[in-house]
N, CA and C atoms as an extended XYZ file, in Angstrom:
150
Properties=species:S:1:pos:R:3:atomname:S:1:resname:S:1:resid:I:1 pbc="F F F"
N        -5.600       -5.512        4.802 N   UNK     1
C        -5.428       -4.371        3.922 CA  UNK     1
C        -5.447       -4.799        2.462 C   UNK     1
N        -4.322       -5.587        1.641 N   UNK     2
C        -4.201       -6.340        0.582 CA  UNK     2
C        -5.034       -7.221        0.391 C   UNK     2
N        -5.653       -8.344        1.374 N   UNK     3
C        -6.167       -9.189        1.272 CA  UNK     3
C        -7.375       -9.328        2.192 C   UNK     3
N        -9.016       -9.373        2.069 N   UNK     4
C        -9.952       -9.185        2.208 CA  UNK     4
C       -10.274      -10.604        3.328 C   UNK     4
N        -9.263      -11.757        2.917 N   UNK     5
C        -9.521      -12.998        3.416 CA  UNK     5
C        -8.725      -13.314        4.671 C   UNK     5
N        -7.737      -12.423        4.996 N   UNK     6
C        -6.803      -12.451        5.385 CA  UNK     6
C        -7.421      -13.401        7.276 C   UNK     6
N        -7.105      -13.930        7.781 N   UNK     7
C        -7.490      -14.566        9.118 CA  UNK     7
C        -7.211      -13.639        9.588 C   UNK     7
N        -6.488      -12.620        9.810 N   UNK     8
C        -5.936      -11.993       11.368 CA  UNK     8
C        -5.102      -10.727       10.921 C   UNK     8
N        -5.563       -9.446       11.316 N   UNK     9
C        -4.544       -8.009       11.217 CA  UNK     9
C        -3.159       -8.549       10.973 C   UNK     9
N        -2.769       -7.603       10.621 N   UNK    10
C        -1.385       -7.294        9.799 CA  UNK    10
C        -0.710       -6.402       10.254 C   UNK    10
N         0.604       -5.933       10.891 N   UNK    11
C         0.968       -5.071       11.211 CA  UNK    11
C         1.388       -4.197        9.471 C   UNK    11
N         1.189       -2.992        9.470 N   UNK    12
C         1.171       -2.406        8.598 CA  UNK    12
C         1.379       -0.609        8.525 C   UNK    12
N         2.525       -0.019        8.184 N   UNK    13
C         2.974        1.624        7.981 CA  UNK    13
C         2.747        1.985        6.393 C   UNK    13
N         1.913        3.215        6.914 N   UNK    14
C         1.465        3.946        5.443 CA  UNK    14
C         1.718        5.389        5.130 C   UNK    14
N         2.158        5.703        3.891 N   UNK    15
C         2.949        7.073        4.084 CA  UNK    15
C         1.885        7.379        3.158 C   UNK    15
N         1.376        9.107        3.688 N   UNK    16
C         0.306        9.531        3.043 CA  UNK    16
C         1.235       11.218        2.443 C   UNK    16
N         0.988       11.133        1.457 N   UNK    17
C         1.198       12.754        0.809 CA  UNK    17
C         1.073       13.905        1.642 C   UNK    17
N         2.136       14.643        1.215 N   UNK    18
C         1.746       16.349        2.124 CA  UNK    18
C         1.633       17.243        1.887 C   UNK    18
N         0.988       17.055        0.670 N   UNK    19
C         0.627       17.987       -0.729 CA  UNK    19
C        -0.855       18.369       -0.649 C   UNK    19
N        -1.506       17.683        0.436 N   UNK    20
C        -3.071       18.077        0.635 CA  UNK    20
C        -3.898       16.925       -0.472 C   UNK    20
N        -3.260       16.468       -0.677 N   UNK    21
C        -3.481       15.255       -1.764 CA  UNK    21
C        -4.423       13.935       -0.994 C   UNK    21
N        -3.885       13.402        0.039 N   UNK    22
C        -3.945       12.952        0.906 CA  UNK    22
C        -4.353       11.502       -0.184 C   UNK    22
N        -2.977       11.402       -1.656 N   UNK    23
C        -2.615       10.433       -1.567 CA  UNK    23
C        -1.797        8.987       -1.173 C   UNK    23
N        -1.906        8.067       -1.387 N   UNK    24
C        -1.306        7.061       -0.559 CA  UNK    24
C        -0.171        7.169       -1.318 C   UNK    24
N         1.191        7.367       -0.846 N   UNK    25
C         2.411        7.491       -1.545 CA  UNK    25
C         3.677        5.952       -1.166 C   UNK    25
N         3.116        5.477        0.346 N   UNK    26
C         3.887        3.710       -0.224 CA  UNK    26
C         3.291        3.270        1.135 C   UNK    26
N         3.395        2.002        0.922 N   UNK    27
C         2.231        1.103        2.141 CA  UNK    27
C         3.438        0.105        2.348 C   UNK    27
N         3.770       -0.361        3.453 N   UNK    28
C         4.675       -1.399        3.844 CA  UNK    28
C         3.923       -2.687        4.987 C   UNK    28
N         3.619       -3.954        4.764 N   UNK    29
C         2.497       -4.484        5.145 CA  UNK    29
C         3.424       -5.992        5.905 C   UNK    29
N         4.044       -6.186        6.761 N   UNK    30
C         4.595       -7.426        7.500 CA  UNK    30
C         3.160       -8.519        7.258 C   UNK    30
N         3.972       -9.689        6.572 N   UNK    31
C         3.172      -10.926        6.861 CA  UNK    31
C         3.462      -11.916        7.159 C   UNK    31
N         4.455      -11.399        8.301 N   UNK    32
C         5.446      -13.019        9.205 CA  UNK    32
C         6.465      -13.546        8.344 C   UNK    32
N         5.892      -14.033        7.590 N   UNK    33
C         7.205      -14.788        6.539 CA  UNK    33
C         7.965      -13.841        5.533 C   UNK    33
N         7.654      -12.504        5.247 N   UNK    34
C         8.056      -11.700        4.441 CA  UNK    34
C         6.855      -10.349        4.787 C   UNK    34
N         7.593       -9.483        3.537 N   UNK    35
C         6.675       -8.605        3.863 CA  UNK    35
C         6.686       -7.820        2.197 C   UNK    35
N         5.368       -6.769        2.183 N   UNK    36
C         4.868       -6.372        0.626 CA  UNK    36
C         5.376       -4.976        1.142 C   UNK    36
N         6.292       -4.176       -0.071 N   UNK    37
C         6.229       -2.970       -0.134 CA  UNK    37
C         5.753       -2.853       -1.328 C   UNK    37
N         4.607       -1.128       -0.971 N   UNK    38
C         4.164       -0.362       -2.184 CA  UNK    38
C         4.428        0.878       -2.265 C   UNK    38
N         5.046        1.018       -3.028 N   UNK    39
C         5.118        2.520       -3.368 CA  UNK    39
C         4.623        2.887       -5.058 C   UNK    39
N         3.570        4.613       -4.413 N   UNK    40
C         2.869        4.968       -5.587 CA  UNK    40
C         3.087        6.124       -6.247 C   UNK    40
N         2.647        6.259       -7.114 N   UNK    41
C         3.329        7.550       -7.880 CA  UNK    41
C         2.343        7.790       -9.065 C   UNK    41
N         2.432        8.998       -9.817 N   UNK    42
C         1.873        9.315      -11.321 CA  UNK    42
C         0.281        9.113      -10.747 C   UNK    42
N        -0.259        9.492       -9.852 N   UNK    43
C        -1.654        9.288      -10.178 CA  UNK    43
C        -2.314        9.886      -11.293 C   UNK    43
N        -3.530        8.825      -11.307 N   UNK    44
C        -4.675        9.415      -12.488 CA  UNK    44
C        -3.795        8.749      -13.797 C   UNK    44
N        -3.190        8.136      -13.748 N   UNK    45
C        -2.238        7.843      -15.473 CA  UNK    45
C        -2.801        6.206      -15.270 C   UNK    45
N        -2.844        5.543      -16.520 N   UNK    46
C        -3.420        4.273      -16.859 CA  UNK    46
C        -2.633        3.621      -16.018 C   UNK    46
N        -2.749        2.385      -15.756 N   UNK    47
C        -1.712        1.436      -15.476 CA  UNK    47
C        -2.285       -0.111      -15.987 C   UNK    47
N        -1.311       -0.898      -16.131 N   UNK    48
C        -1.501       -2.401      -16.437 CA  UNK    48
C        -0.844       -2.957      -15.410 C   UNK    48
N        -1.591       -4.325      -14.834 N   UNK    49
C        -1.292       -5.169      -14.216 CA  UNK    49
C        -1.281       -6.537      -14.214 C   UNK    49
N        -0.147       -7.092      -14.275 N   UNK    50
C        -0.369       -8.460      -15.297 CA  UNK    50
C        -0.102       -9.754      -14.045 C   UNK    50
C-alpha cells in the first residue's frame, strides 16, 4: 500500500468517508515490527511534507 517495494502484503484497515466523498479518512497498515497510522482530513488544502 505505502510501499511499492514492499516483498509481501500487509495486513491493512481503511476507513473510507460517508459523505459520498468516498474519501480516504485514516489507513492503519501492520508491518510486524510496528505499525503506520494515517489519518486524513482538510482535503484539497496545500500540504508540506518534510
Amino acid at each position: 500500500m505505502l510501499d511499492p517495494g514492499a516483498k509481501s502484503a500487509r495486513p491493512a484497515t481503511v476507513w473510507i468517508a460517508q459523505d459520498g466523498s468516498h474519501h480516504l479518512v485514516r489507513a492503519s497498515i501492520d508491518l510486524g515490527s510496528g505499525s503506520i497510522q494515517l489519518t486524513q482530513s482538510k482535503w484539497n488544502e496545500p500540504v508540506n511534507v518534510d
